[in-house]
mmCIF file as gemmi writes it, N, C-alpha and C atoms, coordinates in Angstrom:
data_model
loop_
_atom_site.group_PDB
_atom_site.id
_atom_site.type_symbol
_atom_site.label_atom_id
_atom_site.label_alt_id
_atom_site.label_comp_id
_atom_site.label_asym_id
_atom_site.label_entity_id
_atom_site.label_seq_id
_atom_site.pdbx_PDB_ins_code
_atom_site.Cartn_x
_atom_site.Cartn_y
_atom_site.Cartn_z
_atom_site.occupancy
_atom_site.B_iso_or_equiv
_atom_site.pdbx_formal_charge
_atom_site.auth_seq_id
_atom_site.auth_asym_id
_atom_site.pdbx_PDB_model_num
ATOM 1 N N . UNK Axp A 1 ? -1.189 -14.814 2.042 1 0 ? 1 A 1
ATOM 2 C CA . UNK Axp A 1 ? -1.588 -13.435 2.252 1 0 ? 1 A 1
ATOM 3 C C . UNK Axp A 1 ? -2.99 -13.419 2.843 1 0 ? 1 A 1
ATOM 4 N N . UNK Axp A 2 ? -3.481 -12.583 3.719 1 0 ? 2 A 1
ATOM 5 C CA . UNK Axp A 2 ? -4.736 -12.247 4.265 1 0 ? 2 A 1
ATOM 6 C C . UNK Axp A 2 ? -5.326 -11.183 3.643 1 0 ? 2 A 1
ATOM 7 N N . UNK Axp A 3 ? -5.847 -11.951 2.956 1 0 ? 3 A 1
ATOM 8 C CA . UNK Axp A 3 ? -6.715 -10.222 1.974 1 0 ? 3 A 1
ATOM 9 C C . UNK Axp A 3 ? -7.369 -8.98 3.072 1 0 ? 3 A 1
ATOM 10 N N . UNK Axp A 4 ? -6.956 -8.558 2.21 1 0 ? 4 A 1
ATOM 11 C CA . UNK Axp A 4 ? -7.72 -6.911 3.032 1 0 ? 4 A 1
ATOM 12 C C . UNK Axp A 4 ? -8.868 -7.206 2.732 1 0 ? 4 A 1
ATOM 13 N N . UNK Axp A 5 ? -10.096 -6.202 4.102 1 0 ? 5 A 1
ATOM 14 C CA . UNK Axp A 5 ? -11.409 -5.644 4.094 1 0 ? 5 A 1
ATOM 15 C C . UNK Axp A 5 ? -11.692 -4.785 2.822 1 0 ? 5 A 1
ATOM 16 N N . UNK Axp A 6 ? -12.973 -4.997 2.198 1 0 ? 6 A 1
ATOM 17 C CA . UNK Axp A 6 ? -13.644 -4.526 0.532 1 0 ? 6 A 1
ATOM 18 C C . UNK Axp A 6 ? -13.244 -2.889 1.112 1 0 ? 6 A 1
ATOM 19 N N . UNK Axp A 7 ? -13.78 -2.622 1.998 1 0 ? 7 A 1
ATOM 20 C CA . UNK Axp A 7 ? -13.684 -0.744 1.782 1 0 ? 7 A 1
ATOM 21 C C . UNK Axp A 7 ? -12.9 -0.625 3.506 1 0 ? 7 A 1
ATOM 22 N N . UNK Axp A 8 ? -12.415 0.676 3.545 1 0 ? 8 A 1
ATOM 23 C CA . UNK Axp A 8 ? -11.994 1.537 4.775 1 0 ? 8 A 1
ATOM 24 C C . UNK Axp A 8 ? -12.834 2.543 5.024 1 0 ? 8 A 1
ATOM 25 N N . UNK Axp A 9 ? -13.76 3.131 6.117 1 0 ? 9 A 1
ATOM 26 C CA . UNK Axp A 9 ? -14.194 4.231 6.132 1 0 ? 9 A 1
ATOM 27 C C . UNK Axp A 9 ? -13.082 5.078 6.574 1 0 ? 9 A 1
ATOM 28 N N . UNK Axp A 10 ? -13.325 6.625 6.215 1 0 ? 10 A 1
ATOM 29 C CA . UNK Axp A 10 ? -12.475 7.228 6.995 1 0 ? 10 A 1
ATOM 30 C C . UNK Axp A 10 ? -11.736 7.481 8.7 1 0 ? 10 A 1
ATOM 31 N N . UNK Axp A 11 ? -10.385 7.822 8.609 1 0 ? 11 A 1
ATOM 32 C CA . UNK Axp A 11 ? -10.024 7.198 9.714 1 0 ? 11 A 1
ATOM 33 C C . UNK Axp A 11 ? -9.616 6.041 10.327 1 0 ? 11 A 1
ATOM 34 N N . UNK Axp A 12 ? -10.106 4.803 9.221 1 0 ? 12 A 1
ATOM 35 C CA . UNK Axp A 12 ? -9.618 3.564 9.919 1 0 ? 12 A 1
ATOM 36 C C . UNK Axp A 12 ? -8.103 3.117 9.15 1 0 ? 12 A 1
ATOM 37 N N . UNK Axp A 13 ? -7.691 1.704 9.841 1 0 ? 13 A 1
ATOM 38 C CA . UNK Axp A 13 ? -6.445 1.859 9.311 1 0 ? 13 A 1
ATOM 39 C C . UNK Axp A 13 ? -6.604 0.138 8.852 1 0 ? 13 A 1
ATOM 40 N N . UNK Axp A 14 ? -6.037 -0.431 8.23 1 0 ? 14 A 1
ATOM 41 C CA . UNK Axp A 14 ? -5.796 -1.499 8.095 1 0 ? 14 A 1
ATOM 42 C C . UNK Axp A 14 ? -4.314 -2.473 7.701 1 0 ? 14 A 1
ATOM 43 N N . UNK Axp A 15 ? -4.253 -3.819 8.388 1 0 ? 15 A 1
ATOM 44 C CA . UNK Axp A 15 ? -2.894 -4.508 8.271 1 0 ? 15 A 1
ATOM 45 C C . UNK Axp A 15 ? -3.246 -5.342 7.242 1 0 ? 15 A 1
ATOM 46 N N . UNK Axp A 16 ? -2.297 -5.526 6.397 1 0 ? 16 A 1
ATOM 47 C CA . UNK Axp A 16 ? -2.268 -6.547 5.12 1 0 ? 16 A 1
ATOM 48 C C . UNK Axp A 16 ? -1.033 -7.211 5.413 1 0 ? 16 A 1
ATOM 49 N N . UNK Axp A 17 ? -1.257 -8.549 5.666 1 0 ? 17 A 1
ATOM 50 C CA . UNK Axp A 17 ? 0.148 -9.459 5.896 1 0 ? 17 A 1
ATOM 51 C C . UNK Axp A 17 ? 0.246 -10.388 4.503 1 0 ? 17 A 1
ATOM 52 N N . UNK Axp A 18 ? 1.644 -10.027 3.773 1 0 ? 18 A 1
ATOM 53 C CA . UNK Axp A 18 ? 1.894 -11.101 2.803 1 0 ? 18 A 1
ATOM 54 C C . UNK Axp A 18 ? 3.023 -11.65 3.284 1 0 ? 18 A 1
ATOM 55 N N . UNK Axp A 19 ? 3.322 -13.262 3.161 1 0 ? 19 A 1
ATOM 56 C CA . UNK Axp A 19 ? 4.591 -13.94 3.195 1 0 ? 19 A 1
ATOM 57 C C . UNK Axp A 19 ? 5.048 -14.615 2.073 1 0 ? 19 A 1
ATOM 58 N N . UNK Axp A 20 ? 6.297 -14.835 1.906 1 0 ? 20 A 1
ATOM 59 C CA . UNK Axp A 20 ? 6.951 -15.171 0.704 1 0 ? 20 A 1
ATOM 60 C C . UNK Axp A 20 ? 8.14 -15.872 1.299 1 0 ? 20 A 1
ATOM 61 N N . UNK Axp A 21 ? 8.51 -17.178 0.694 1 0 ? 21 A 1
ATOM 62 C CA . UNK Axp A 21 ? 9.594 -17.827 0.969 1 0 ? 21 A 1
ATOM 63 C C . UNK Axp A 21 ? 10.905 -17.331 -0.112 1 0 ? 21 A 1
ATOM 64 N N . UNK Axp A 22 ? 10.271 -17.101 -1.557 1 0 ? 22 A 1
ATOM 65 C CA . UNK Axp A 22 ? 10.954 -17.073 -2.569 1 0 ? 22 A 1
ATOM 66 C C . UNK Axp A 22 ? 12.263 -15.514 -2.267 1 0 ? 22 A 1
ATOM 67 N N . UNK Axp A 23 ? 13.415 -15.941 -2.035 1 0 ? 23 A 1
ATOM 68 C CA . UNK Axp A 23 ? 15.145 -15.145 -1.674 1 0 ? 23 A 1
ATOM 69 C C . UNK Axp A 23 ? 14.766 -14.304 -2.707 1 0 ? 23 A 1
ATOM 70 N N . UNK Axp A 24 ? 13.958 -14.132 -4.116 1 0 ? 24 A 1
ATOM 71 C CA . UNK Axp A 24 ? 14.068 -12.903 -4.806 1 0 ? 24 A 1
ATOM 72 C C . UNK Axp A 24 ? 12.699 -11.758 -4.592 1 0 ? 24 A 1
ATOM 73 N N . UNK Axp A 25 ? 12.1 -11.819 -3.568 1 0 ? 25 A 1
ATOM 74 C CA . UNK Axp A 25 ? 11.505 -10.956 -3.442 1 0 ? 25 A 1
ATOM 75 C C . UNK Axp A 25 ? 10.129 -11.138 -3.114 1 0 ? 25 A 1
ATOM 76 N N . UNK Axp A 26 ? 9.322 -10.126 -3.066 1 0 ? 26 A 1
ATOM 77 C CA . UNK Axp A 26 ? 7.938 -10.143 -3.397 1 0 ? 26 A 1
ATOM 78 C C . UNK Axp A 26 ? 7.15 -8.893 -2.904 1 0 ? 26 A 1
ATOM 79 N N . UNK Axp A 27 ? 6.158 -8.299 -4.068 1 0 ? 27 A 1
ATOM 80 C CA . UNK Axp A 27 ? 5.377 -7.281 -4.421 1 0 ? 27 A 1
ATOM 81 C C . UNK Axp A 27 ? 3.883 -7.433 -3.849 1 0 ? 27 A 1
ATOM 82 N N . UNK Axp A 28 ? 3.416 -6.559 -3.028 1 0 ? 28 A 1
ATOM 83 C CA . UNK Axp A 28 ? 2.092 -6.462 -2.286 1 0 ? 28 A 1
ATOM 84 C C . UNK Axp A 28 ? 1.552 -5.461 -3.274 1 0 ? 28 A 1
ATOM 85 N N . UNK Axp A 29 ? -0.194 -5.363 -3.478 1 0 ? 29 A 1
ATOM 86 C CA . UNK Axp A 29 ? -0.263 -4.065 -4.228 1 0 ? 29 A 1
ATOM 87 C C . UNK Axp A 29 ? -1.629 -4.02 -3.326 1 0 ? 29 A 1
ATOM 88 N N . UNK Axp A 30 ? -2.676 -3.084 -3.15 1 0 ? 30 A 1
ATOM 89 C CA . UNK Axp A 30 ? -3.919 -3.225 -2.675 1 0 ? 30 A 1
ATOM 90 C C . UNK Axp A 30 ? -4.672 -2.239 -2.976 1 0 ? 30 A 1
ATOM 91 N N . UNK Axp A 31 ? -5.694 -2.067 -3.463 1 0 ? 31 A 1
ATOM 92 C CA . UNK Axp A 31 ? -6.377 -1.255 -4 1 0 ? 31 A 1
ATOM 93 C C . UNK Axp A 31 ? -7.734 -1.163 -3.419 1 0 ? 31 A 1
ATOM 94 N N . UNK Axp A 32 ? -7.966 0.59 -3.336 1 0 ? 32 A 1
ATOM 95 C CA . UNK Axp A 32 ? -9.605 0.65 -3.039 1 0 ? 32 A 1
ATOM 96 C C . UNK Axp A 32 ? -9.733 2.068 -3.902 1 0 ? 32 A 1
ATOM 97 N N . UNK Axp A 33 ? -11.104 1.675 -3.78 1 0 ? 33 A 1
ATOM 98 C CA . UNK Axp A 33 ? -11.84 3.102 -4.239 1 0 ? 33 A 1
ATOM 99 C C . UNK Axp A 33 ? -11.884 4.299 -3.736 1 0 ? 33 A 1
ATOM 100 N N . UNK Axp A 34 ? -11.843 5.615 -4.229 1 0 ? 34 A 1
ATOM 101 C CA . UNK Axp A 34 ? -12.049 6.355 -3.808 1 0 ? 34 A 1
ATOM 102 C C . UNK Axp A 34 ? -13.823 7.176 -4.316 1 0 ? 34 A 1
ATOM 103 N N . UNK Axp A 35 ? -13.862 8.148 -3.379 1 0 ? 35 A 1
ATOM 104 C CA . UNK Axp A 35 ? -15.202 8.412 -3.953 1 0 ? 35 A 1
ATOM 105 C C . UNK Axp A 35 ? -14.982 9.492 -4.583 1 0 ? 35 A 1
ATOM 106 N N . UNK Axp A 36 ? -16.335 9.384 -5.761 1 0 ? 36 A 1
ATOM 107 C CA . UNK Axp A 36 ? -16.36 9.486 -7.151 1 0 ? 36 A 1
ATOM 108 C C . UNK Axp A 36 ? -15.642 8.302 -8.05 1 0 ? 36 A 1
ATOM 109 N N . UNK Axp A 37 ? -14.871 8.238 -8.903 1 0 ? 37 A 1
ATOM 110 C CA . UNK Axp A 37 ? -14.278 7.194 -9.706 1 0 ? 37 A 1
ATOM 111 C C . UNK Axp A 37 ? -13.247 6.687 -8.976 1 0 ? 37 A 1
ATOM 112 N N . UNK Axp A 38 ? -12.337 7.538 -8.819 1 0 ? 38 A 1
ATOM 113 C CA . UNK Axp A 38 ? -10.821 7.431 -8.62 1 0 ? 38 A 1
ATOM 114 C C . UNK Axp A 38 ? -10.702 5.753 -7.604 1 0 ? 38 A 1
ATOM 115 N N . UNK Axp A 39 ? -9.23 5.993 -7.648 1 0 ? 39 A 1
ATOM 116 C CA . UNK Axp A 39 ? -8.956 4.29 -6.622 1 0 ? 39 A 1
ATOM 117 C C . UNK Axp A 39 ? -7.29 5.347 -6.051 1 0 ? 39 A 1
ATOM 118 N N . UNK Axp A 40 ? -7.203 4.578 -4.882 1 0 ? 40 A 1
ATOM 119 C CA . UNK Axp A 40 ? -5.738 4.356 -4.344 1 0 ? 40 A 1
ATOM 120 C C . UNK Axp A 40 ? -5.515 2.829 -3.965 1 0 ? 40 A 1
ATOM 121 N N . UNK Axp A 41 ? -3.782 3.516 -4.859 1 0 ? 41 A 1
ATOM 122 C CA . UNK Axp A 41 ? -2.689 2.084 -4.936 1 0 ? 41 A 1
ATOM 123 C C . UNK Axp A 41 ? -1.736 2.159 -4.407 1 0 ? 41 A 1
ATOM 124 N N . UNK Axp A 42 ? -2.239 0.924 -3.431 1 0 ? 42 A 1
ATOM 125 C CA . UNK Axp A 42 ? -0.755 0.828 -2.044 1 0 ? 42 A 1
ATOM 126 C C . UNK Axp A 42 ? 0.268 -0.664 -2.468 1 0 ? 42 A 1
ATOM 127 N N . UNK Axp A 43 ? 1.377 0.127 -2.832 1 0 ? 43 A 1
ATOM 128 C CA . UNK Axp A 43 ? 2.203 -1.033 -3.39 1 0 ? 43 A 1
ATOM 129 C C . UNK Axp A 43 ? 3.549 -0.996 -2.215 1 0 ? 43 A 1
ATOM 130 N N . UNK Axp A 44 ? 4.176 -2.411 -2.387 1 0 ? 44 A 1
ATOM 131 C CA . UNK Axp A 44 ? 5.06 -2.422 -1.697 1 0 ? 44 A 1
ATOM 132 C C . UNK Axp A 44 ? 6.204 -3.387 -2.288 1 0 ? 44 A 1
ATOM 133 N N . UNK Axp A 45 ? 7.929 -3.128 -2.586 1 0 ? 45 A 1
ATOM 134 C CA . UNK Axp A 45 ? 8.183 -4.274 -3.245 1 0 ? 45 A 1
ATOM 135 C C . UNK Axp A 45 ? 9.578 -4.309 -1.98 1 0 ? 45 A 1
ATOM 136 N N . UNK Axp A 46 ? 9.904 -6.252 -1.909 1 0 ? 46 A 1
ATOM 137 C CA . UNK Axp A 46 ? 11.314 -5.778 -1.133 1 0 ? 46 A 1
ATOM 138 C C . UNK Axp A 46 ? 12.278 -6.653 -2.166 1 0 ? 46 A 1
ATOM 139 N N . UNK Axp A 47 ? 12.122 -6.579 -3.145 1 0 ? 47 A 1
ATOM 140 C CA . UNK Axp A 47 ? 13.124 -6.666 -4.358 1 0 ? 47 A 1
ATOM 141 C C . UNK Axp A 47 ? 13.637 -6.041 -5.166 1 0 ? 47 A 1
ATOM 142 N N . UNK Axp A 48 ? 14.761 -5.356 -6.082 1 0 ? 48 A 1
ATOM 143 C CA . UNK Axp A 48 ? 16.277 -5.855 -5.437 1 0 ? 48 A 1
ATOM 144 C C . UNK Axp A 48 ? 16.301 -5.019 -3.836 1 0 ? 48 A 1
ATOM 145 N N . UNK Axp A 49 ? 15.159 -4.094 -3.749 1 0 ? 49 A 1
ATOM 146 C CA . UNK Axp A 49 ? 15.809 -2.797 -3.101 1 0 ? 49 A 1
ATOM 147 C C . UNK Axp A 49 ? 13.935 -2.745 -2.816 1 0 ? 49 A 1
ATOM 148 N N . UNK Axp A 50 ? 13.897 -2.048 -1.428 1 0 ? 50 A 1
ATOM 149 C CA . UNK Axp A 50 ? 12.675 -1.942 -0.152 1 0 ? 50 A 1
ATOM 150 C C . UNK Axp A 50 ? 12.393 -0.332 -1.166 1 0 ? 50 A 1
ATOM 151 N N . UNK Axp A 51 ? 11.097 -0.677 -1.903 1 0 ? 51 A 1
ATOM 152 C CA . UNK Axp A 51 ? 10.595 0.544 -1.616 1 0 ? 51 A 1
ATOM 153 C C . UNK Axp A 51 ? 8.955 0.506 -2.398 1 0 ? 51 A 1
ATOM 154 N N . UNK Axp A 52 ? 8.297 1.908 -2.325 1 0 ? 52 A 1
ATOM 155 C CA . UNK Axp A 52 ? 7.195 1.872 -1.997 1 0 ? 52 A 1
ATOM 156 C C . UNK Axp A 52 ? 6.646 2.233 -3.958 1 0 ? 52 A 1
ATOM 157 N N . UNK Axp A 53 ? 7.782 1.897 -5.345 1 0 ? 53 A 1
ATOM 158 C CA . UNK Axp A 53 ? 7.077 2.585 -6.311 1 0 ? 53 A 1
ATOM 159 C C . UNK Axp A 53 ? 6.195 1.861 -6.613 1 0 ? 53 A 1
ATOM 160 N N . UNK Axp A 54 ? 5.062 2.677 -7.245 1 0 ? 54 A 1
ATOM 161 C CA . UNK Axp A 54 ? 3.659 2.35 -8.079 1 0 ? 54 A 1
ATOM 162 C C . UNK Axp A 54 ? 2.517 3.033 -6.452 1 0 ? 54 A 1
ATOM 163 N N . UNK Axp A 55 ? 3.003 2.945 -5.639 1 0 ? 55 A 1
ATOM 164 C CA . UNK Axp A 55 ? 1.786 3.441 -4.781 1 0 ? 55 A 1
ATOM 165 C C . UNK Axp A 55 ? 1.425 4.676 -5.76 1 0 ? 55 A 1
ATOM 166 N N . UNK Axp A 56 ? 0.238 4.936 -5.659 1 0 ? 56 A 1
ATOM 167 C CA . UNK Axp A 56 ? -0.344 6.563 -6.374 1 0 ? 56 A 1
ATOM 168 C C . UNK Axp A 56 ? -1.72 6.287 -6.217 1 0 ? 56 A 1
ATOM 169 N N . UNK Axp A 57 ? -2.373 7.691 -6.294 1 0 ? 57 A 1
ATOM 170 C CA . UNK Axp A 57 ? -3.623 7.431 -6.672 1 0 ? 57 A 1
ATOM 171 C C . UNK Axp A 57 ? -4.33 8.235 -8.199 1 0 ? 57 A 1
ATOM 172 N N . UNK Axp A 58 ? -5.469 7.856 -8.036 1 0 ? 58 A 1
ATOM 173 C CA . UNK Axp A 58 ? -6.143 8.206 -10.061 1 0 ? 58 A 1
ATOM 174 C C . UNK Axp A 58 ? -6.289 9.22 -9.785 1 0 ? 58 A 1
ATOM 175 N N . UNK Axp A 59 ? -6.614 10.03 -8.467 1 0 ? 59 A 1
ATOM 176 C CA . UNK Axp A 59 ? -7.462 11.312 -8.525 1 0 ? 59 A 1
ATOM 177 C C . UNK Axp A 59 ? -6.69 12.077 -7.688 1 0 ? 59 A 1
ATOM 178 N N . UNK Axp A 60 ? -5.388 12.503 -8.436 1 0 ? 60 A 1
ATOM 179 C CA . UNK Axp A 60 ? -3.905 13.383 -7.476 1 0 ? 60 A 1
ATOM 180 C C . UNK Axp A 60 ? -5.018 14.884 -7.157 1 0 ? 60 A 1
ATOM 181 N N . UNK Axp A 61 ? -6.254 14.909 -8.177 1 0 ? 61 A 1
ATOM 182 C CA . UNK Axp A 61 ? -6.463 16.672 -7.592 1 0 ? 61 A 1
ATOM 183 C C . UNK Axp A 61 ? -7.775 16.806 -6.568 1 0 ? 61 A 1
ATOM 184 N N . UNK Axp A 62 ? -7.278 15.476 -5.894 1 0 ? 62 A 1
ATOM 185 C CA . UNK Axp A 62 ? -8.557 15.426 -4.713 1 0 ? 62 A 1
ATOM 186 C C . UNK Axp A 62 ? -7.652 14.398 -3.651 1 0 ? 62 A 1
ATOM 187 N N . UNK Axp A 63 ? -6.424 13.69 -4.033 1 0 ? 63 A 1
ATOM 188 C CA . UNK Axp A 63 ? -6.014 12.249 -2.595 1 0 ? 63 A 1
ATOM 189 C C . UNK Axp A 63 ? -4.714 12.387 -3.095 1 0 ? 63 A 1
ATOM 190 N N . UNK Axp A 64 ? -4.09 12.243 -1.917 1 0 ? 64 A 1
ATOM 191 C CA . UNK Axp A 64 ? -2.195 12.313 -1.944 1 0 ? 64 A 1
ATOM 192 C C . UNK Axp A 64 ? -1.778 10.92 -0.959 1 0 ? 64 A 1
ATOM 193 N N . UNK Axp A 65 ? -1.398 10.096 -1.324 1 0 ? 65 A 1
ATOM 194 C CA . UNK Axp A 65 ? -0.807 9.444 -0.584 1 0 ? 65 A 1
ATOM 195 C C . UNK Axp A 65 ? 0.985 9.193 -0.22 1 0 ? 65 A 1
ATOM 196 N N . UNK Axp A 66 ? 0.931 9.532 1.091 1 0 ? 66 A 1
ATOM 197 C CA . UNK Axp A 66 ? 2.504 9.292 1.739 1 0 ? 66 A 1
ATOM 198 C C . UNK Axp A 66 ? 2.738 8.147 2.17 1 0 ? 66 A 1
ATOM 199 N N . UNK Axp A 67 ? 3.8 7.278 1.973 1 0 ? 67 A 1
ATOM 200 C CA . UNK Axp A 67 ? 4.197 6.359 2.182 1 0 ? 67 A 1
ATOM 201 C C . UNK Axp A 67 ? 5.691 6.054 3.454 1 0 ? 67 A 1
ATOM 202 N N . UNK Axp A 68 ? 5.708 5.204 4.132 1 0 ? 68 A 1
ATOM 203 C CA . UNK Axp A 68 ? 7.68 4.99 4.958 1 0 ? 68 A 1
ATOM 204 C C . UNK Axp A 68 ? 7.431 3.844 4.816 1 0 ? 68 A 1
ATOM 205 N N . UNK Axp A 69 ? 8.861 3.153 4.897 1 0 ? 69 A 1
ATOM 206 C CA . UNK Axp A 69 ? 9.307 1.908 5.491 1 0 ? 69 A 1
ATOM 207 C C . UNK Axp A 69 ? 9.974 1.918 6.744 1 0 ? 69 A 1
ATOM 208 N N . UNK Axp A 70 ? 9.262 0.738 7.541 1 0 ? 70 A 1
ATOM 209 C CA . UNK Axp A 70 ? 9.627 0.931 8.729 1 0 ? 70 A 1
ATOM 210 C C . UNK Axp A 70 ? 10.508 -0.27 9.304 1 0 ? 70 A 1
ATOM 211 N N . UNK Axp A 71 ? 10.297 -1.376 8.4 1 0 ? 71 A 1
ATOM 212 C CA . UNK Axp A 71 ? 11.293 -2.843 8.463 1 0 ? 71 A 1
ATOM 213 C C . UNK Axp A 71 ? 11.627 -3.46 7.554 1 0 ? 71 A 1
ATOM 214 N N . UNK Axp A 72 ? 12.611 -4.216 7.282 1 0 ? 72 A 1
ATOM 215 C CA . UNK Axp A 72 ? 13.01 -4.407 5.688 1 0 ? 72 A 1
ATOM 216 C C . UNK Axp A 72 ? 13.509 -5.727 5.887 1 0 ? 72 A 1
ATOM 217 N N . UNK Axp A 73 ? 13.322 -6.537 4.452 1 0 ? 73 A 1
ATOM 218 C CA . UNK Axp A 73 ? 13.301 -7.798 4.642 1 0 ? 73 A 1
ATOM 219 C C . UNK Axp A 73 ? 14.502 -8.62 5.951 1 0 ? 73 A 1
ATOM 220 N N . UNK Axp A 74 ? 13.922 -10.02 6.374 1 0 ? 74 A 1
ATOM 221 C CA . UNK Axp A 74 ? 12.754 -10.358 5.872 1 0 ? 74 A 1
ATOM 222 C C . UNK Axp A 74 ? 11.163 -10.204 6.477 1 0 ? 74 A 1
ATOM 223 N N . UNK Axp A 75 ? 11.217 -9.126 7.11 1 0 ? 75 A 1
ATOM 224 C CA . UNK Axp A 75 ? 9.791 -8.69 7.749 1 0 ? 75 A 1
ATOM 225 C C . UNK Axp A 75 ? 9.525 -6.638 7.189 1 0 ? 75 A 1
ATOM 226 N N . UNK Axp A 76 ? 9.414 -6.613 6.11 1 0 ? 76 A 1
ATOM 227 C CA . UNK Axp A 76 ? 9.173 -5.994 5.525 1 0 ? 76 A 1
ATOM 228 C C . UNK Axp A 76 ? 7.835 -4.902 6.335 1 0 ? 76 A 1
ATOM 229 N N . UNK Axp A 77 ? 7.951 -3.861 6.402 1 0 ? 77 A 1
ATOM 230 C CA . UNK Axp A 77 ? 6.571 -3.225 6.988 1 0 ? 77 A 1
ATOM 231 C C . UNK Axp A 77 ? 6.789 -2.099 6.209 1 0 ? 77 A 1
ATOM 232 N N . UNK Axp A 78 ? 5.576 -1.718 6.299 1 0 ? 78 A 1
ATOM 233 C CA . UNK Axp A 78 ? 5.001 -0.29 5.6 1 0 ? 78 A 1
ATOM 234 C C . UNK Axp A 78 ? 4.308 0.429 5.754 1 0 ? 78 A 1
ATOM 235 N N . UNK Axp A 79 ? 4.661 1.521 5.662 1 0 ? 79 A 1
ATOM 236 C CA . UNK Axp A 79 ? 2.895 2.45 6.206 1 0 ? 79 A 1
ATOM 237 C C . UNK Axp A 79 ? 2.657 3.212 5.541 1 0 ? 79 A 1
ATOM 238 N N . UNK Axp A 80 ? 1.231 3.754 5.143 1 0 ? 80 A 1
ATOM 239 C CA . UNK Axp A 80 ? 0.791 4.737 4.198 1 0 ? 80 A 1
ATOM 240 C C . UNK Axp A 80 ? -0.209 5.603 4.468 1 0 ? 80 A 1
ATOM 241 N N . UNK Axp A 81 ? -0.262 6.558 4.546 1 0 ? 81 A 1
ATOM 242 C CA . UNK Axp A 81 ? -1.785 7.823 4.941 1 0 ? 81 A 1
ATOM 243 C C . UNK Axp A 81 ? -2.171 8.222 3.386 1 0 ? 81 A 1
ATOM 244 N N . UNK Axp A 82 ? -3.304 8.143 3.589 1 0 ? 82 A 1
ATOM 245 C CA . UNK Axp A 82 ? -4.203 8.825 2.553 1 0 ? 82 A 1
ATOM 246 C C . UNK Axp A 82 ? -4.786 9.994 2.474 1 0 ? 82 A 1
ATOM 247 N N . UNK Axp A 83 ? -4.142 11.051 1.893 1 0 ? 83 A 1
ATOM 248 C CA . UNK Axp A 83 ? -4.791 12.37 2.854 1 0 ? 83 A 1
ATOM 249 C C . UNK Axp A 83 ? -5.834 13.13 1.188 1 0 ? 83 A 1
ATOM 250 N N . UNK Axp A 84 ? -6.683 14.013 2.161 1 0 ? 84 A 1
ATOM 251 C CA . UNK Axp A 84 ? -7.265 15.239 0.801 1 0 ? 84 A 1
ATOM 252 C C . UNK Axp A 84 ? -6.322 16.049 0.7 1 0 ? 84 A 1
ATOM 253 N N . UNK Axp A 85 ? -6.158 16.377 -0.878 1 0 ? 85 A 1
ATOM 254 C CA . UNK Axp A 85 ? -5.496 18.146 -1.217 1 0 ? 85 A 1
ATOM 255 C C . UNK Axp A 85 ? -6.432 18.667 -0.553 1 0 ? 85 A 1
């Protein structure tokens, strides 16, 4: 895996590549801060079944995050926006 950059300013976007040999799967998660306390969590699993649960963030009454899948194993992709309420 290529770790992600410590922070994103707004507007930017970033690629996180994980690979996995193992036929049962494998779970990406990545986390940053938001300002004030809060954090957003970008998860991704393609085991048994491609999908995006546990993404959320701490601070739902200030950041919403939307999630798609756009390729599914074994090249798995994902995309996510981080928007303000």
């Amino acid at each position: 895996m290529q770790s992600p950059r410590q922070s994103l300013a707004p507007h930017e976007t970033e690629i996180v590549t994980a690979y996995n040999q193992d036929p049962r799967g494998l779970t990406v998660d990545v986390v940053y801060s938001t300002p004030g306390a809060g954090q957003a969590v970008f998860m991704a699993n393609d085991y048994p079944q491609f999908d995006t649960d546990g993404t959320r963030t701490t601070d739902p009454d200030h950041y919403f995050i939307s999630s798609y899948i756009d390729g599914y194993y074994p090249n798995l992709s994902v995309g996510y926006h981080l928007s303000a309420v």
